[in-house]
NUPA-249104 format. One record per residue (C-alpha): x, z, y. Coordinates in steps of 0.5 Angstrom, whole numbers, padded with zeros to 4 digits, m for minus. Layout:
REM residues N
NODE     px     pz     py
NODE      X      Z      Y
...
REM end
This chain:
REM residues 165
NODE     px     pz     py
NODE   0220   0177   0170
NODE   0220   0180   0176
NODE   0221   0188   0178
NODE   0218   0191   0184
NODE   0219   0198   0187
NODE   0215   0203   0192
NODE   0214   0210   0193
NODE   0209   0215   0192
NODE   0207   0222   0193
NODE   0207   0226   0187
NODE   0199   0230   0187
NODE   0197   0234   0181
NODE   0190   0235   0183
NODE   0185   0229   0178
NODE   0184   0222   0179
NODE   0182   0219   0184
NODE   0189   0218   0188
NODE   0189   0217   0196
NODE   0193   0212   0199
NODE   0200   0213   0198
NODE   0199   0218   0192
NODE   0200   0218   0185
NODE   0196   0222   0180
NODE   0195   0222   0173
NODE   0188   0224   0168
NODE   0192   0228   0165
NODE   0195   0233   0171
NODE   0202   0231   0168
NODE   0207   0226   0166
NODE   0207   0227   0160
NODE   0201   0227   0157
NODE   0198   0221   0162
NODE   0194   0216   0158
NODE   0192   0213   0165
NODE   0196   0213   0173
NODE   0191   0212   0179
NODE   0195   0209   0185
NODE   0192   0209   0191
NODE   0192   0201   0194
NODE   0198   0202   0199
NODE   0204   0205   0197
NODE   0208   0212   0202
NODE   0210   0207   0207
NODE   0204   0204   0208
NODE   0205   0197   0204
NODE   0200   0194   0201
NODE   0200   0195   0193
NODE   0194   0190   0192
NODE   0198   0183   0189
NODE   0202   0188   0185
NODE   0195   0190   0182
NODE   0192   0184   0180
NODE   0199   0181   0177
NODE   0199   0187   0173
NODE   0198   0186   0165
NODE   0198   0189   0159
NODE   0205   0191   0157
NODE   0208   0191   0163
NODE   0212   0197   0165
NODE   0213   0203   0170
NODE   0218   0208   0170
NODE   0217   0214   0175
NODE   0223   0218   0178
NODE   0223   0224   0181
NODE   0226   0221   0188
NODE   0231   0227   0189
NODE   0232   0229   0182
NODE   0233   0223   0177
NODE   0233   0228   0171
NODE   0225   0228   0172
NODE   0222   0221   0170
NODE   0218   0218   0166
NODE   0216   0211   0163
NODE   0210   0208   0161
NODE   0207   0200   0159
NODE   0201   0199   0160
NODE   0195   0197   0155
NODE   0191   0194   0160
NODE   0191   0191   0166
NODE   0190   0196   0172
NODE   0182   0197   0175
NODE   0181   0197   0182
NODE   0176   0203   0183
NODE   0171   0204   0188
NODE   0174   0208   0193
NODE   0180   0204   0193
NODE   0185   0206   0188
NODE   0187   0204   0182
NODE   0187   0206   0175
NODE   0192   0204   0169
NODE   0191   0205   0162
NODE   0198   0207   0160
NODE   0202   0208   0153
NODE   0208   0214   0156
NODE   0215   0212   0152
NODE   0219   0217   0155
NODE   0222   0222   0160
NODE   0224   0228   0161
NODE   0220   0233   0166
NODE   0216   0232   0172
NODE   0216   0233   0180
NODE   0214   0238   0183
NODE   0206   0237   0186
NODE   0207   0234   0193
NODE   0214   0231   0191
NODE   0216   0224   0194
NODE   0216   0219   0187
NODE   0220   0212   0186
NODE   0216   0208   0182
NODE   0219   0201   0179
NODE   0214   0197   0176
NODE   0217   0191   0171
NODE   0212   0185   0171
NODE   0213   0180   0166
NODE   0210   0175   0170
NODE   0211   0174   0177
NODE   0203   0171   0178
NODE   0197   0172   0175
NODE   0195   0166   0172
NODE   0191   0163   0176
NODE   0191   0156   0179
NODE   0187   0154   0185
NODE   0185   0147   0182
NODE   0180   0143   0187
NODE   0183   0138   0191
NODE   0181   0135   0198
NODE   0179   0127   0199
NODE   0187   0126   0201
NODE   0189   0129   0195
NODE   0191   0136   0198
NODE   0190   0143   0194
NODE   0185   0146   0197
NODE   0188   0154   0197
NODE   0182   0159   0195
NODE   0186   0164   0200
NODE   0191   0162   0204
NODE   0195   0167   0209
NODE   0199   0164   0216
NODE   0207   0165   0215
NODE   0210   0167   0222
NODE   0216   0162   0221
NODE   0223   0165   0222
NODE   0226   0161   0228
NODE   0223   0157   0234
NODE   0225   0151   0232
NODE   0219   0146   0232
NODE   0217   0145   0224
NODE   0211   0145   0219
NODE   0207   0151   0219
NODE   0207   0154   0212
NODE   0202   0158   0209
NODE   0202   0163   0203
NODE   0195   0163   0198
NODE   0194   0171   0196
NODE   0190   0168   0190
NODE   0196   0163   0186
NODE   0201   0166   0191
NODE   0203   0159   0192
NODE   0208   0157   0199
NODE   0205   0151   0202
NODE   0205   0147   0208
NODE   0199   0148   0212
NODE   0200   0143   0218
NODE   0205   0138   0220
NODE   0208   0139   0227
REM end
């Protein structure tokens, strides 16, 4: 299980959700049977692997930022959907809260992933016997000593030694 936090602007308007947004079909907490969140969060951090990992009966709890009286959770009954114009649409059950934040108010969202990857695998191996990774993504290594360069693959979130020194 992993737990994941962003903010997010509250908007009243209809989905779709601009980055940094999160609206409901509903207009309202209370009776939202889908959230659109846009790909990033209010901080400009990109939400897309959050997405993709989501899955049915995971959860989200929203809270007001400056008023904890105001929340809601929701588990989902289907994994996220990325829409055309880059937003994404979660089919969600609300089991509980208490109010809602005012339109324009920034929002925590804490979203409880039961798994911490998709269940994907990158299975095709190269004539050295090496995983060959779908989407591998350059790390920045921490200190300056002399070392392996590692890598980071976006599709089986995988840390791997990309080159040796």
């Amino acid at each position: 299980m992993a737990v994941y936090e962003g903010t997010f602007k509250w908007n009243s308007s209809g989905v779709p959700a601009l980055d940094g947004e999160l609206r409901t079909d509903s207009r309202n907490w209370s009776g939202a049977a889908q959230l659109s969140f846009g790909t990033h969060d209010a901080t400009g951090r990109d939400a897309t692997r959050l997405w993709q990992a989501m899955q049915a009966a995971d959860t989200i709890h929203v809270q007001q930022a400056n008023n904890s009286s105001n929340w809601s959770d929701y588990s989902l009954t289907a994994s996220p959907i990325a829409q055309g114009d880059g937003s994404w649409l979660i089919a969600v059950s609300r089991s509980g809260g208490t109010g809602q934040a005012s339109n324009g108010q920034d929002t925590s969202a804490t979203f409880t992933v039961a798994s911490a990857t998709s269940a994907r695998q990158c299975t095709e191996y190269d004539v050295d016997g090496y995983k060959q990774h779908q989407a591998p993504v350059g790390m920045q290594s921490s200190s300056s000593a002399i070392g392996p360069s590692l890598a980071w693959c976006q599709y089986c979130h995988e840390v791997f030694v990309a080159q040796e020194p």
